[in-house]
N, C-alpha and C positions, 0 to 999 in steps of 0.2 A: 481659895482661888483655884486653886490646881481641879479640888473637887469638881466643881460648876463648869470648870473647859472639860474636861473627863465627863459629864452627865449631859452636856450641853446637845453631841449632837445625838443622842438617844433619844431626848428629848424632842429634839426637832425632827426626827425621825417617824415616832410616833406622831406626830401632828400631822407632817405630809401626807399619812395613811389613813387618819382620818379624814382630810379633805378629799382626797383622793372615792375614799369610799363613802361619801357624802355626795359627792361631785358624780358618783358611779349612778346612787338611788336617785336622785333627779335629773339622771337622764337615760331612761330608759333601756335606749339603743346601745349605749356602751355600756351596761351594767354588769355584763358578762364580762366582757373584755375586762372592765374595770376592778373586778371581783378576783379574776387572775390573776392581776400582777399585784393586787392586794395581798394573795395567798401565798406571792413566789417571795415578795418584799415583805 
């Protein structure tokens, strides 16, 4: 139990970052912008 709440928001961390940088390549106009805060996060 302990484990899964400890891995949990890692987990959900990496996900955000990938939609993020999915959400950046199909849309052109912010794919810099989006690419930034991919790199800082």
């Amino acid at each position: 139990m302990d484990a899964f709440f400890y891995s949990s928001p890692r987990l959900l961390h990496d996900e955000h970052k990938a939609y993020v940088f999915l959400f950046g390549i199909s849309n052109h106009n912010w794919g810099i912008l989006v690419l930034y805060f991919a790199m800082i996060f």
